[in-house]
N, C-alpha and C positions, 0 to 999 in steps of 0.2 A: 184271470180269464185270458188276458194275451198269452201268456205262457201256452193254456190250454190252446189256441188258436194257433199257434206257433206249432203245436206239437202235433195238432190235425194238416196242416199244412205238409208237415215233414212226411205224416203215414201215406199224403198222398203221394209224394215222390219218391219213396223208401220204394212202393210195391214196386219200390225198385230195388372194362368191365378190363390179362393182356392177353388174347390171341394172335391171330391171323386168319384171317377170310380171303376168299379169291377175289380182285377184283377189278376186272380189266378195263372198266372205264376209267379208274382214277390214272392209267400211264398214260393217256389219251387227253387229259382236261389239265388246264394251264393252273387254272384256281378252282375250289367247288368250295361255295357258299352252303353250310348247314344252318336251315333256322331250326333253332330249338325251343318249346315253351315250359315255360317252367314257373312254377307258382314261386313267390318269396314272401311266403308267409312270416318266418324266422326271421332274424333280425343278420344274420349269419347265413343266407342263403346266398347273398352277392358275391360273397367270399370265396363260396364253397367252386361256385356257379367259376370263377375266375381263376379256380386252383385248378380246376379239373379242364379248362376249355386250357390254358396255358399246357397244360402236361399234356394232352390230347394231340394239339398242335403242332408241339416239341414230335413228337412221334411219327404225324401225320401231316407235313408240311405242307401238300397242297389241298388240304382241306381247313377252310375258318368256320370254326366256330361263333356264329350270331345267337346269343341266346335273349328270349321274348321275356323279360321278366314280368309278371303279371299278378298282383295282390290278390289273393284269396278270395275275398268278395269280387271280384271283377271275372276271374280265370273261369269257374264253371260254366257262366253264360256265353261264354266266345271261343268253348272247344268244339262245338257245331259247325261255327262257319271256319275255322283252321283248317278242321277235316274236309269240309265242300267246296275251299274256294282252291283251286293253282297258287301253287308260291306263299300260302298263308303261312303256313310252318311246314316242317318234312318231318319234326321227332314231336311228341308232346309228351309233357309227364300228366299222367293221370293214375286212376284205380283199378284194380282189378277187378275180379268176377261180373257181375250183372252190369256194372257200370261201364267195364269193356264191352262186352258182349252186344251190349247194345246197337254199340258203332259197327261191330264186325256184321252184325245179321245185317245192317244197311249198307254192306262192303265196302265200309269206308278205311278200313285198317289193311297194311301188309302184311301177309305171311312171314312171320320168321320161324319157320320150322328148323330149318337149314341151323341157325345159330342155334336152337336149344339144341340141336345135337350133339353140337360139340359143347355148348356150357353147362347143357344140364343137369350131367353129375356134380358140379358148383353148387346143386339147391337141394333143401329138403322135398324128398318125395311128395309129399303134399301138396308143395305150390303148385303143382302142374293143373291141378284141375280148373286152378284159380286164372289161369291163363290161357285153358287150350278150349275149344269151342269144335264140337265135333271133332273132327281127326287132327285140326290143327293148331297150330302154335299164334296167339299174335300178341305178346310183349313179353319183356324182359324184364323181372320184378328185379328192384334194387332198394326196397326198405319197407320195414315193417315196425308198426308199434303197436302197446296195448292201451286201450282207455280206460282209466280207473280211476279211483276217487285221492285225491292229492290232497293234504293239511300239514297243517303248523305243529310239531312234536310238542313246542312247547305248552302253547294252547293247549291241549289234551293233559300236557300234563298235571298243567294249571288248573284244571275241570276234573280230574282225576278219570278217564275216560277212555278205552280202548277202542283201536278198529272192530267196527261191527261184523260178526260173522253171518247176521240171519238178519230179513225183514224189521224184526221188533224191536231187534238191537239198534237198528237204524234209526226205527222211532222215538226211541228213549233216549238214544244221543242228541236228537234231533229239539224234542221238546228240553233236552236239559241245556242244551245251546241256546232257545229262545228266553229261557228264567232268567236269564244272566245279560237279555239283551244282543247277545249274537245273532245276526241273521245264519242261520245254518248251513244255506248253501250258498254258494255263491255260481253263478250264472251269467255268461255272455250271448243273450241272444237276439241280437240282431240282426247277424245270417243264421238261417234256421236250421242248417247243418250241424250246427253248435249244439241245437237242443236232439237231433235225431237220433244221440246215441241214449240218449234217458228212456224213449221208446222200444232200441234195438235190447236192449237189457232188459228191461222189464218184462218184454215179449219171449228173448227166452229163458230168464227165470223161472217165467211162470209155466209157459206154452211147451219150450225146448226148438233143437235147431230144427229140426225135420218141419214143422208146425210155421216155423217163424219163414224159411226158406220157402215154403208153399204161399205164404201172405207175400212174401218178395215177388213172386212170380205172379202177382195175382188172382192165385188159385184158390184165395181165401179171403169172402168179402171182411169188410171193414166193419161189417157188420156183425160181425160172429163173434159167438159167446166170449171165445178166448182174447180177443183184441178188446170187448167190453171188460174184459178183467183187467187190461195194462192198462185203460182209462180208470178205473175206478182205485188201482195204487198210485196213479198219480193225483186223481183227486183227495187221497190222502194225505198227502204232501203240500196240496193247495192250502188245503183244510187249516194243516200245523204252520201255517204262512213259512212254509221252510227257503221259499226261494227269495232272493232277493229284488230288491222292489226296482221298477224300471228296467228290468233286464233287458227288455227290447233297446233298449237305447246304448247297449252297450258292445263291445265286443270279448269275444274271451280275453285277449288280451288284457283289455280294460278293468275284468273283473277280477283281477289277479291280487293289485296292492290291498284288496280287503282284506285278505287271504291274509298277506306280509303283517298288517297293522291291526287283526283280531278280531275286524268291524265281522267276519264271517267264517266259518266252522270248515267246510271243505268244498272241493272244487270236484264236479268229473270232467274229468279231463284226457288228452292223448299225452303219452310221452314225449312230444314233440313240447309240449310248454314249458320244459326246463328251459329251452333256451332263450324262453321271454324272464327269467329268474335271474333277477340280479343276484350275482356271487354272493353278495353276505349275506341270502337269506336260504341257500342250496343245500346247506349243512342241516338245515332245519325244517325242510320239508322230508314229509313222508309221504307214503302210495299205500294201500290197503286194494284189493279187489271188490268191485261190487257185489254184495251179501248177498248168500242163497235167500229166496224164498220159497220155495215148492224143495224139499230134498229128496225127492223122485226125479225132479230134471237133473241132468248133468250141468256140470260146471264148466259153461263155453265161457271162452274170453273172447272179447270184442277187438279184434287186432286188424286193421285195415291193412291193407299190401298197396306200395306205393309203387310204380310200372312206369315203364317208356316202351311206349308203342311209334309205330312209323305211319305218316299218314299215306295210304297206297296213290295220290296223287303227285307226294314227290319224284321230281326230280331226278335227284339222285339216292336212287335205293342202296347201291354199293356203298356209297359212302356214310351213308345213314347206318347201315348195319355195321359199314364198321365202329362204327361211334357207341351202338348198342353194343358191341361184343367189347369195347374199352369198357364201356360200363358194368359189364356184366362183372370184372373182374375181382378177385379180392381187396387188389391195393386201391383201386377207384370207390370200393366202397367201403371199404375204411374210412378213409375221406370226407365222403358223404354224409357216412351215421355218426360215426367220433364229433363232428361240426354240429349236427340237428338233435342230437341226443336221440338217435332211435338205433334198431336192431336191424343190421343189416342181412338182404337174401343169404348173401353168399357166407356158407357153413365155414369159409377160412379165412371170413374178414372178421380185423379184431374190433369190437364196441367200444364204448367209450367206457373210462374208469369209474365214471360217477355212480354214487354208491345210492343214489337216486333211480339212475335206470337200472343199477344191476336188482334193484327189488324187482323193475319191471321184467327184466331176464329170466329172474328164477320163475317169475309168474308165469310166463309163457312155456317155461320148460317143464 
């Protein structure tokens, strides 16, 4: 039942780079201070954060780089007052579509139209929608991953057990993990963002994106048939006790070494948690997609876009965009995704070798 509470909690907040720019204030200012916010989720993000403000610098001498590093659990609740207060931040990283959009209709974002001009052959045609709010532009995507279900090869092999393709396949893996004493899933939820993509899947398995996007916007009570169906396959799941017990007290993170040590069957997860995978165990994980249930809906993948937007109270918006147009780059996001294990915007930065993500690669492609 916390799980379930957890996951009512999420539906309610769900219905939710190298150029050159012109930039004549930077020949005018002695120093310009950028703050930057930045999640450091990863264990590898102070790293990345320190490779890139260095090489930034190098290029751009009188501009410093100040970047806000800010834990995961802490960063969502204090990108309201960055964007409302003077001087809190001038760059923030966040998400795209509805989660942007949000801030832009309360005018709290810059226009960067001006930059996709010249970057935006850098990106797949698609991102654009994910970014542009009526006629225009306001962020610059620099990383994307997919969420899917992540296990132990061995394990499986042990159980004699393949990735599920369908609903039932799920359940049959599910109960055959429990006969043996394995908790089946494993699960960090203690921020309840963790649990939100178990809803965002289920919704469009079952519903499809056209249906789940209208419940996004709130154009589809919480109460409708087809949102009582994503409740009722997870009370399924309650049902075969598949999740793991105290999940509230934990974090994704946290829930990972059961994963390692067998105590539990598989994780959904983003791409992003390889880089909590210690090395000796990297070779032995797998990724499988979340299993159709309805094979009348299409098969969406659940991939978030990860964005730097400028907050329109800065300061210095020249120098801000130039920072955005370093980042838009290939070789800056190289950097980026090769460090956090994820799939970078830009169409001619290269990923990382891991034979880990490139399952999640071919899945997105």
């Amino acid at each position: 039942m916390i799980l379930m509470r957890r996951l009512l909690q999420v539906t309610s907040i769900i219905c939710v780079a190298h150029l050159t720019i012109s930039t004549p204030l930077l020949a005018n200012e002695q120093q310009i201070n950028l703050k930057i916010a930045m999640v450091t989720g990863n264990a590898q993000t102070p790293k990345v954060l320190d490779k890139l403000a260095r090489q930034f610098e190098r290029q751009n001498p009188q501009i410093k780089i100040n970047f806000i590093e800010v834990k995961n659990s802490d960063f969502k609740p204090q990108i309201a007052g960055w964007l409302e207060k003077p001087v809190s931040a001038d760059i923030i990283s966040w998400h795209a579509n509805e989660r942007l959009f949000k801030f832009v209709r309360q005018d709290l974002i810059l226009d960067v139209s001006d930059i996709w001009q010249t970057v935006g052959p850098q990106f797949p045609n698609n991102f654009l929608r994910h970014i542009k709010y009526q006629q225009n532009i306001y962020a610059i995507p620099y990383s994307y991953y997919q969420w899917g279900f992540y296990y132990k090869k061995s394990l499986f092999k042990r159980l004699n057990i393949s990735p599920p393709k369908n609903w039932q396949q799920l359940l049959n893996m599910l109960e055959q993990m429990n006969k043996v004493n394995i908790t089946p899933i494993a699960i960090g939820s203690f921020e309840p963002w963790a649990v939100s993509c178990w809803f965002e899947y289920l919704n469009l398995r079952l519903n499809g994106l056209q249906y789940h996007n209208s419940f996004v916007r709130g154009e589809i009570s919480a109460h409708d048939h087809g949102i009582k169906q994503v409740f009722m396959h997870l009370q399924q799941l309650i049902e075969l006790n598949a999740f793991a017990d105290n999940a509230n007290q934990r974090s994704i993170r946290e829930s990972l070494p059961t994963l390692y040590r067998e105590k539990a069957g598989i994780t959904l997860e983003g791409s992003f948690i390889e880089g909590y995978i210690p090395d000796q165990f990297k070779h032995n994980i797998g990724f499988f997609e979340f299993p159709i249930i309805n094979p009348q809906v299409e098969n969406i993948q659940v991939s978030p876009i990860d964005i730097l937007l400028i907050a329109k109270h800065t300061r210095h918006p020249n120098a801000a965009k130039q920072f955005l147009q370093f980042m838009a780059s290939a070789d800056s996001q190289t950097i980026v995704n090769q460090m956090l294990y994820q799939v970078p915007a830009n169409i001619h930065a290269k990923t990382s070798s891991s034979n880990l993500l490139s399952s999640v690669v071919q899945s997105l492609a």
